[in-house]
C-alpha positions as a printed Julia matrix, in Angstrom:
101×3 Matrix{Float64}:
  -0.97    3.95   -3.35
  -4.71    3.92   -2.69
  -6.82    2.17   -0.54
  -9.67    0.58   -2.9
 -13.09   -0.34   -1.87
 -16.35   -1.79   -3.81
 -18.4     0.1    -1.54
 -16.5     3.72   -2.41
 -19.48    5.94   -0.41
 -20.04    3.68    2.43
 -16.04    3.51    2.99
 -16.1     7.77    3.09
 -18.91    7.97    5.74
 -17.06    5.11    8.03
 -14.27    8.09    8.61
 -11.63    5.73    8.58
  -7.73    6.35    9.39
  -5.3     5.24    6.8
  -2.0     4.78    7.66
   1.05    3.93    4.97
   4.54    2.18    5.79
   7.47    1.17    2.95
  10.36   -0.77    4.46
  13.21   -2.55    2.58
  16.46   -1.96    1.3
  17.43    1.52    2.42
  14.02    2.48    2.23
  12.45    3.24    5.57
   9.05    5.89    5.56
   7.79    6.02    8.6
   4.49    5.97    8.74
   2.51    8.09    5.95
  -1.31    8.91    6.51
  -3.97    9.44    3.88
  -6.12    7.45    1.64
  -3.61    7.28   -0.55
   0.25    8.09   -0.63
   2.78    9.26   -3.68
   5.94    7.86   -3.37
   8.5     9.86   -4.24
  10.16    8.38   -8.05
  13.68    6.2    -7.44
  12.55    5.19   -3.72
  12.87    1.53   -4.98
  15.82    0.02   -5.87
  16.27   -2.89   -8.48
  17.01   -5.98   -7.23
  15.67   -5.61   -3.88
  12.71   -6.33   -1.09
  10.17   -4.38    0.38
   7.11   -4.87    2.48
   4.05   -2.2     1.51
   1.65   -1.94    4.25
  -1.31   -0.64    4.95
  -3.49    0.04    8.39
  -7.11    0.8     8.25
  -7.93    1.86   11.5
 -12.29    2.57   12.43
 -14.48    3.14   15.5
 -16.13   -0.31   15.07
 -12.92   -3.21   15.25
 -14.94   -5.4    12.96
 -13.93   -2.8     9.93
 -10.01   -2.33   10.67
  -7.69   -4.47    8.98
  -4.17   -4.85    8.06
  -2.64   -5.59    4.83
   0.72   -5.74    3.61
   2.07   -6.79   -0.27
   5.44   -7.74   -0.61
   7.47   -6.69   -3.27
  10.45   -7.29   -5.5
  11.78   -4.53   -7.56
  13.51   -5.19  -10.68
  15.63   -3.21  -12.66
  13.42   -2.34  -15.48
  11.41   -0.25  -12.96
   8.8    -2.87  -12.45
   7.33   -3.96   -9.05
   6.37   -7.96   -8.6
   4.0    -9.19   -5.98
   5.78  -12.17   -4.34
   3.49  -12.97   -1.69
   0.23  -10.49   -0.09
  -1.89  -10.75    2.72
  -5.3   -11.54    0.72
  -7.08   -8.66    0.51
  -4.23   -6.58    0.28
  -3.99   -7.51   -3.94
  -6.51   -4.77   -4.63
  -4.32   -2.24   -2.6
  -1.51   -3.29   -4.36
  -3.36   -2.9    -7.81
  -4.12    0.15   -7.83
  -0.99    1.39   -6.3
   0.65   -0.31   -9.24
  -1.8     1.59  -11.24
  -0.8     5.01   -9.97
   3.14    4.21   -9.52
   3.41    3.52  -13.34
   1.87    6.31  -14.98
Protein backbone atom coordinates (compact mmCIF):
# COMPACT_ATOMS: atom_id res chain seq x y z
CA UNK A 1 0.00 0.00 0.00
CA UNK A 2 1.24 3.54 -0.60
CA UNK A 3 0.33 6.70 0.55
CA UNK A 4 -0.22 8.92 -2.76
CA UNK A 5 0.08 12.59 -2.99
CA UNK A 6 -0.21 15.28 -6.03
CA UNK A 7 2.29 17.25 -4.36
CA UNK A 8 5.05 14.12 -4.18
CA UNK A 9 8.16 16.72 -3.04
CA UNK A 10 6.26 18.90 -0.79
CA UNK A 11 4.76 15.62 1.02
CA UNK A 12 8.79 14.33 1.54
CA UNK A 13 9.95 17.65 3.14
CA UNK A 14 6.67 17.72 5.60
CA UNK A 15 8.53 14.50 7.36
CA UNK A 16 5.42 12.91 7.94
CA UNK A 17 4.70 9.54 10.04
CA UNK A 18 2.80 6.87 8.27
CA UNK A 19 1.26 4.39 10.10
CA UNK A 20 -0.60 1.06 8.48
CA UNK A 21 -3.42 -1.18 10.20
CA UNK A 22 -5.40 -4.41 8.37
CA UNK A 23 -8.17 -5.82 10.53
CA UNK A 24 -10.84 -8.41 9.50
CA UNK A 25 -11.40 -11.91 9.41
CA UNK A 26 -8.44 -13.50 11.14
CA UNK A 27 -6.38 -10.86 9.96
CA UNK A 28 -5.10 -8.59 12.67
CA UNK A 29 -1.45 -6.44 11.83
CA UNK A 30 -0.87 -4.33 14.29
CA UNK A 31 0.20 -1.35 13.35
CA UNK A 32 2.83 -1.24 10.31
CA UNK A 33 4.90 2.07 9.68
CA UNK A 34 6.27 3.35 6.39
CA UNK A 35 5.10 5.12 3.38
CA UNK A 36 4.06 2.22 2.12
CA UNK A 37 3.52 -1.49 3.39
CA UNK A 38 3.72 -5.13 1.46
CA UNK A 39 1.35 -7.37 2.63
CA UNK A 40 2.35 -10.57 2.86
CA UNK A 41 0.35 -12.86 -0.33
CA UNK A 42 -2.88 -15.06 1.15
CA UNK A 43 -3.41 -12.46 4.17
CA UNK A 44 -6.98 -12.00 2.71
CA UNK A 45 -9.41 -14.43 2.67
CA UNK A 46 -12.32 -14.78 0.07
CA UNK A 47 -15.47 -14.01 1.15
CA UNK A 48 -14.63 -11.81 3.91
CA UNK A 49 -14.27 -8.00 5.49
CA UNK A 50 -11.56 -5.89 6.25
CA UNK A 51 -10.96 -2.31 7.19
CA UNK A 52 -7.42 -0.80 5.56
CA UNK A 53 -6.34 2.17 7.37
CA UNK A 54 -4.10 4.61 7.21
CA UNK A 55 -2.68 7.49 9.81
CA UNK A 56 -0.75 10.39 8.58
CA UNK A 57 0.56 11.89 11.48
CA UNK A 58 2.72 15.82 11.01
CA UNK A 59 4.03 18.62 13.25
CA UNK A 60 1.34 21.04 11.95
CA UNK A 61 -2.47 19.20 12.85
CA UNK A 62 -3.88 20.91 9.82
CA UNK A 63 -1.81 18.15 7.57
CA UNK A 64 -2.68 14.78 9.59
CA UNK A 65 -5.50 12.85 8.52
CA UNK A 66 -7.07 9.55 8.77
CA UNK A 67 -8.32 7.33 6.15
CA UNK A 68 -9.61 4.00 6.08
CA UNK A 69 -11.10 1.82 2.76
CA UNK A 70 -13.14 -0.97 3.43
CA UNK A 71 -12.86 -4.01 1.70
CA UNK A 72 -14.46 -7.20 0.52
CA UNK A 73 -12.34 -9.97 -0.70
CA UNK A 74 -13.59 -12.35 -3.14
CA UNK A 75 -12.46 -15.53 -4.11
CA UNK A 76 -10.93 -14.83 -7.39
CA UNK A 77 -8.25 -12.86 -5.45
CA UNK A 78 -9.83 -9.53 -6.09
CA UNK A 79 -10.31 -6.73 -3.49
CA UNK A 80 -13.76 -4.44 -3.79
CA UNK A 81 -14.08 -1.06 -2.23
CA UNK A 82 -17.46 -1.12 -0.42
CA UNK A 83 -17.41 2.08 1.24
CA UNK A 84 -13.95 4.70 1.94
CA UNK A 85 -13.45 7.61 3.87
CA UNK A 86 -13.07 10.20 0.80
CA UNK A 87 -9.75 10.77 0.32
CA UNK A 88 -8.77 7.51 1.25
CA UNK A 89 -9.77 6.15 -2.73
CA UNK A 90 -6.35 7.26 -3.91
CA UNK A 91 -4.68 5.21 -1.03
CA UNK A 92 -6.65 2.46 -1.88
CA UNK A 93 -5.69 2.80 -5.69
CA UNK A 94 -2.57 2.48 -5.63
CA UNK A 95 -2.44 -0.16 -3.04
CA UNK A 96 -4.63 -2.07 -5.46
CA UNK A 97 -2.03 -1.20 -7.93
CA UNK A 98 0.86 -2.75 -6.05
CA UNK A 99 -1.22 -5.82 -4.43
CA UNK A 100 -2.00 -7.14 -8.01
CA UNK A 101 1.12 -7.23 -9.76
Amino acid sequence: ATLCSETESTVDNLKLQYYWSVNGHGVVTGQLIGKSITLPAGILRGGYSYILSATVISDDPSIMGIGQVNLTAVSQGLEVVVQDTGWSWLLYKQWWNSYTT
